[in-house]
N, C-alpha and C positions, 0 to 999 in steps of 0.2 A: 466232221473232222476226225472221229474217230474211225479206226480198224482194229477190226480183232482177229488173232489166229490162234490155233489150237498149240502148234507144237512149237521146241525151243531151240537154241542155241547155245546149248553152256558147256565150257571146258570147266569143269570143278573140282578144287583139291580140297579131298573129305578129312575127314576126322578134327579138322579145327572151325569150330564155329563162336571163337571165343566171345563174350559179352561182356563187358564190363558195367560194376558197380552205379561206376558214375554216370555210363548211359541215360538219357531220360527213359522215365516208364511209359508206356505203349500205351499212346492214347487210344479212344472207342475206335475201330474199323469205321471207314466212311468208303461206299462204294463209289467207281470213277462214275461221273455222268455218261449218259448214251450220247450225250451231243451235248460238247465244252464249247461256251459262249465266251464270245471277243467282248471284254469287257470296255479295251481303248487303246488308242491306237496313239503313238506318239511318236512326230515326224521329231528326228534330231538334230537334223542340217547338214549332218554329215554326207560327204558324198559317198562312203562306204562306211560299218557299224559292224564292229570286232566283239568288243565286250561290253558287258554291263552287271552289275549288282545294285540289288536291293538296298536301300534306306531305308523304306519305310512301304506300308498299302499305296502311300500317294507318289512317292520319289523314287527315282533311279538315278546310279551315276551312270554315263556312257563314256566312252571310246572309239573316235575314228582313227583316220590314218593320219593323225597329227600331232602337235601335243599338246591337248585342248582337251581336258576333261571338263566335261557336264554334268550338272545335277540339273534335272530335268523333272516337273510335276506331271499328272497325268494327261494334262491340256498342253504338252511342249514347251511350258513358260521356262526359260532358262531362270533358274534361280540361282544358281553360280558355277561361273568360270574360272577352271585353274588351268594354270601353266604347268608343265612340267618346270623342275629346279633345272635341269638341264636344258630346257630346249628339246631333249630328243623325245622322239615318240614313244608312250608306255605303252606297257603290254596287256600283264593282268591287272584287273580290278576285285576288290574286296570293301568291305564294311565289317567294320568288327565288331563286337558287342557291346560296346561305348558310342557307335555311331561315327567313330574318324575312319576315315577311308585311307586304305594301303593300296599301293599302285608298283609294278614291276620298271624300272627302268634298264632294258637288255644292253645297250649300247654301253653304260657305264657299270653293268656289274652288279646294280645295288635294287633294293627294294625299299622304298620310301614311305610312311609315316604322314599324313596331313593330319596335323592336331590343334586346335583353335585358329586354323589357319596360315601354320607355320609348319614348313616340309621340314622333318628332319629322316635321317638315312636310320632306320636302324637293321639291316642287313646287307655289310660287303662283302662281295666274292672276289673270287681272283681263281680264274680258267676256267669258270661257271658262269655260264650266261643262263638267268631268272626269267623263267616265261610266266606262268602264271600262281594263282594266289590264292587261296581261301583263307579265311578266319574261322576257328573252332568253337566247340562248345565249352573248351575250357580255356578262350581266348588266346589261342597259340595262334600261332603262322605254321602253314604246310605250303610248301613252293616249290613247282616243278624245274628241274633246271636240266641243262646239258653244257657235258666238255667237249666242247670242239675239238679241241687237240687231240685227245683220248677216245671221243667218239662214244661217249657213254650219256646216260640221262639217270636222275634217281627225282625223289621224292624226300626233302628235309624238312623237317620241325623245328620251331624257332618260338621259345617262348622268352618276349621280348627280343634281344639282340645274342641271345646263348641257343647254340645250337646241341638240340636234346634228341634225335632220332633221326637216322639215316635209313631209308628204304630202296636199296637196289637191285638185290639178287634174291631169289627164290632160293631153297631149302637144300637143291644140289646147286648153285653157286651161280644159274643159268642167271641173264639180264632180265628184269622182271618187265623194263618198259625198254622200246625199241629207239635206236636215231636214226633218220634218216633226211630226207628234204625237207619236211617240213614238221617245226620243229612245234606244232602246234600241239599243247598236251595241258587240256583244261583240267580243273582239280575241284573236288566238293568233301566234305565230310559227312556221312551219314549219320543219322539218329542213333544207330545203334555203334558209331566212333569209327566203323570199317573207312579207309582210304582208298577213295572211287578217281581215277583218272582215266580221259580219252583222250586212249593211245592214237593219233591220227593216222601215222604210219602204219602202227600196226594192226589200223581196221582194227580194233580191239577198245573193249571200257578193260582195264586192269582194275581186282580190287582186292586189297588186303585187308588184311583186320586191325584193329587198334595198334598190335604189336610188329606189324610187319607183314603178317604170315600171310600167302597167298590165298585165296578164299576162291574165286573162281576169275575167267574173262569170257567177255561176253563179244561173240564176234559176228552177231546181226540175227534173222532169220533166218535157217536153212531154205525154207519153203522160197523164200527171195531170194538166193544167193547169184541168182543172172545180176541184180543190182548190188553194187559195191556198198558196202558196208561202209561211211565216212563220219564216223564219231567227233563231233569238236567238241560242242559247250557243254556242262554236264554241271546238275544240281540233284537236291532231295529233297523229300518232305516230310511234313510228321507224322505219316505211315511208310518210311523208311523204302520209300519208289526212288527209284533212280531213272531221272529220265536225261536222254542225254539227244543231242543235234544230229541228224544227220543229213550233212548239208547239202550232199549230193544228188540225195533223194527228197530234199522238200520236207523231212518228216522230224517226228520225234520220237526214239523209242522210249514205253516206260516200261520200266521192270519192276519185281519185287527186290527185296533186301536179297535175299540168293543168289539174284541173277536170270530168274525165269521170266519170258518175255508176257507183257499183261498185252498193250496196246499201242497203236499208233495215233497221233497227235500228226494230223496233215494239213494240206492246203496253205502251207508256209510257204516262203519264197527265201530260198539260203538261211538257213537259221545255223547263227553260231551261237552267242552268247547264250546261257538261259541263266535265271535263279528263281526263287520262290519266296515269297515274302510269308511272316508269322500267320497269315491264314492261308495257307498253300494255294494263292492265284501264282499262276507261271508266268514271268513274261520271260519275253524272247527277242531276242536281237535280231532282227532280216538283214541279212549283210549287204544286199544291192538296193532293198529298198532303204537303207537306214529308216527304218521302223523299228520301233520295242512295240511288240503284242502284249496284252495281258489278259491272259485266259484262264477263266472258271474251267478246271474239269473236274473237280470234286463236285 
């Protein structure tokens, strides 16, 4: 499953490689395997598979084209079904560090809260439609959105229902993430706090730092540039790899914390969703098979 290549891809804007304090400290270096095992394979009913996140080694939540999320074991056993409060179809998925799951609802503006079982909203917009969602390591929310009217997309931070950092423009003023058709633009938090999003449109991973600042974007391999670069689901782990979907190509890129490309993760079939559970197995969402993979490649 794996590929390797020599040279990279990076647009990089130097002199800031900021780190923070609160960062975790850098676990032992663990090299990727030469050949990452299919640990298990989980049908989810759906007849197409958008996203999913991590609960736990054994659980994932999924998302199809409905609005019917799933907690789902390693053997497919549904263990529970939610409805959206709305009825309408959600976007992104998340798990916070308490274990309650956050879910994007585009249609009505807001991003929702399940907590002992009971939805509540705690982020409304108004001429911001919320796509997707991470939970942090200091328990915040980071939520991709875009104004339709305006024709813009940013990156906000939301710890609880108070909104604490807005990321939209680079350093001369330029738009840091792109809109166009497809307004698909998955979000992860790094180990080291940088804000990693895939840009879909812009064939691009966008990543800033803690603070904002742009750090580099990552726009596929040169050496493959005949194949389109098509970045969707994108996660980390705790050697600070960024590996993100590309769904057009079957594959997965992983990078380092920089942005320099390490290797490719293949013989997938549409992969959008990924995340990484607390011992970096990956799984992966097959968008036509609805299948989540769960791969050893450390």
């Amino acid at each position: 499953m794996f590929n390797s290549l020599s040279s990279l891809s990076i647009n990089s804007e130097h002199g800031d490689t900021m780190k923070s304090a609160e960062a975790v400290s850098s676990p032992p270096v663990r090299p990727l395997l030469d050949e990452p095992r299919l640990i298990a394979t989980i049908n989810t009913g759906y007849d197409r598979l958008y996203s999913i996140s991590c609960l736990s080694e054994e659980q994932v939540w999924a998302r199809g084209y409905n609005e019917i999320m799933k907690r789902l074991n390693l053997h497919g056993k549904l263990l529970t079904s939610l409805k959206t409060k709305s009825g309408n179809n959600p976007m992104g998925l998340a798990v916070t560090r308490n274990g309650d799951l956050v879910y994007t609802d585009p249609s009505n503006e807001i991003v929702n809260l399940v907590k002992n079982k009971q939805i509540q909203t705690v982020v409304r917009l108004q001429s911001w439609t919320p796509l997707y969602v991470c939970s942090t390591a200091s328990d915040d929310l980071l939520v991709t959105m875009v104004s339709h009217y305006e024709k813009q997309s940013k990156v906000v931070r939301y710890s609880g229902s108070t909104e604490t950092q807005t990321v939209q423009f680079d350093d001369q003023g330029r738009p840091l993430y792109s809109y166009g058709v497809c307004v698909d633009k998955y979000i992860s938090e790094n180990t080291n706090l940088d804000i990693c999003v895939a840009d879909r449109d812009a064939s691009a991973v966008v990543v800033v730092n803690q603070s904002g600042k742009l750090r580099f974007r990552y726009n596929g391999h040169p050496s493959n540039n005949k194949d389109s670069f098509d970045p969707v689901g994108i996660t980390t782990d705790s050697q600070s790899h960024i590996l993100t979907a590309d769904c057009h190509n079957h594959r997965i890129h992983i990078l380092d914390q920089d942005g320099h490309f390490l290797r490719y993760i293949q013989n997938l079939v549409t992969p959008l969703g990924l995340c990484v559970d607390i011992r970096d197995n990956l799984f992966v969402a097959e968008c036509h098979t609805a299948k989540v993979k769960k791969i050893q490649y450390f």
